[in-house]
N, C-alpha and C positions, 0 to 999 in steps of 0.2 A: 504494500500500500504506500501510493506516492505522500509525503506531508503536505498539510495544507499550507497553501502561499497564505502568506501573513499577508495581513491589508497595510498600508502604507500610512502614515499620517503626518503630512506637512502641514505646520504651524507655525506662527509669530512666539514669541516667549517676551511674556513682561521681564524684564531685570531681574524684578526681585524674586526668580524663578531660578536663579544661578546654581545655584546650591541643587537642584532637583533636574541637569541637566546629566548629572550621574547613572551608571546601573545599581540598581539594587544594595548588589554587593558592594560597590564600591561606596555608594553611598552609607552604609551602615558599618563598613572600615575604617572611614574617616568618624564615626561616632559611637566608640566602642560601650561608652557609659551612658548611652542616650534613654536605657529602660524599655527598648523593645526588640525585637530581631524579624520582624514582617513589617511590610510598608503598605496602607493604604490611601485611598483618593479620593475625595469628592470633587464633585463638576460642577460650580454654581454655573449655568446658565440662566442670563434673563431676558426677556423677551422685552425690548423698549421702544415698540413702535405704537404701548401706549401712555397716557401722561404718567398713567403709575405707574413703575414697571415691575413685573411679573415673574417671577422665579420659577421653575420646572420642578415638580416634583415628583416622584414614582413611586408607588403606591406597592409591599411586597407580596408576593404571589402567597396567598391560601393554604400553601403548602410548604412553606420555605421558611427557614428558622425567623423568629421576629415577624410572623404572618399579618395580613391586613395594614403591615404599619407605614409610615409615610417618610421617604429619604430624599437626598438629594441622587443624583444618578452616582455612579461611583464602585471603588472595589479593591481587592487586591492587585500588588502590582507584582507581574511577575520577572522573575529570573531571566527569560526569555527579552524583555520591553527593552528597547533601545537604549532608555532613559526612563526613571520615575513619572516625567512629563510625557513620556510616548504611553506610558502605563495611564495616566489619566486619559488621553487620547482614545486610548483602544478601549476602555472601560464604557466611556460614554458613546461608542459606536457598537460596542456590544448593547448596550442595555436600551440605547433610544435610538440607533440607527442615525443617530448627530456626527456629522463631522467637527471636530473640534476648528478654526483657523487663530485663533490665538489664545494661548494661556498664558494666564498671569493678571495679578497681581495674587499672590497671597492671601489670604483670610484667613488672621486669630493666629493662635497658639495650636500645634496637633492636641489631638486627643490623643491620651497614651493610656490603656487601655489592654485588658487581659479576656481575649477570648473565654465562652464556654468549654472550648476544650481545652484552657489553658494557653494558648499563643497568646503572645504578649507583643502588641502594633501600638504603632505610630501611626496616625489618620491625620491627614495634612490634605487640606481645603484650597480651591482653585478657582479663580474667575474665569470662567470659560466665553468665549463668544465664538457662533459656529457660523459652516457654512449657509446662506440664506438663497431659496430660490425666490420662486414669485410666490406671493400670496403667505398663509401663514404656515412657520415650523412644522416639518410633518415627522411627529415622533413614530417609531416603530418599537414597540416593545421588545422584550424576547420573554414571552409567557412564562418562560422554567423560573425567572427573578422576579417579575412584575406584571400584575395584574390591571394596572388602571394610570392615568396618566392626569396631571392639571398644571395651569399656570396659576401663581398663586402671588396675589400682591400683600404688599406689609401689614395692610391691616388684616387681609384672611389670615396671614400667616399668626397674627397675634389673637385674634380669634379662633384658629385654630380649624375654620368653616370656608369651604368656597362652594357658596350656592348650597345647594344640599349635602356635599359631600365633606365630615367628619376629618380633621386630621390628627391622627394620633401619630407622632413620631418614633423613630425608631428608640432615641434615647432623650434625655433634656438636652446632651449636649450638642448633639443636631437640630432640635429646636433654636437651641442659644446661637450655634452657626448660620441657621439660612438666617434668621435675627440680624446679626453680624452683616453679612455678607451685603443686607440692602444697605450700609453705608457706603459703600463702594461703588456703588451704581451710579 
């Protein structure tokens, strides 16, 4: 069996993205006491073609640890990934079928943080802006991680509501992150 060709992902990188243009490995070499040994990613993508503007949020599949709860796109980055940055890249085109064209700036401090099974991550958060065709973003899920899909402005977000639909977040501290993240906008 041939392997599958890896998808490509050209992007911009904010500056303050430097430090994440490492692999993996090497990026957790040069931080031997940082309190974790897996690296993951969030995607703030937002939507600003209106006056409020709108954050992405993915909804987790029914069946999938942390079921029904509400995140930013995002995931582990792997061994594999060009760069930490190419890991966020590929994460948000697995999960919404988004192409990333620039990341960066930074958002907050990681969350560092001890899996259920014990893995012990760093989750480092990312302004994402993707590619745009005509008309509005067209997310594509991938069912095995995500059930449902919304944009969501500051105040839903702080209510917790967009239209009829509940958001319970994964953690508070992805609460406190998309939070965060509209000062950047």
């Amino acid at each position: 069996m041939e392997p599958k060709p890896q998808a490509t992902f050209p992007f911009k990188r904010h500056p303050s993205t430097s430090p994440f243009i490492l692999t993996v490995r090497d990026f957790l070499a040069e931080r031997p006491n940082a309190g974790y040994k897996l690296i993951g990613t969030d995607a703030l993508v937002f939507d600003r073609s209106t006056p409020d503007p709108r954050i992405l949020l993915v909804q987790r599949a029914g069946h999938d640890s942390m079921p029904n709860r509400w995140e930013a796109p995002g995931g582990g980055c792997d061994a594999e990934d060009e760069s930490i940055l190419h890991g966020v890249a590929r994460e948000l085109w697995e999960e919404t079928g988004l192409r990333a064209t620039e990341i960066g700036p930074v958002v907050g401090e990681p969350n560092v943080f001890t899996s259920r099974s014990g893995k012990e991550i760093g989750k480092f958060h990312f302004m994402v802006q993707v590619e745009k065709g005509e008309g509005p973003l067209e997310v594509k899920l991938d069912p095995e991680e995500h059930q449902q899909w919304v944009w969501a402005s500051e105040e839903e977000v702080k209510a917790k509501k967009v239209g009829g639909i509940e958001l319970e977040f994964t953690t508070e501290n992805m609460e406190n992150m998309v939070l965060e993240s509209f000062k950047q906008v």
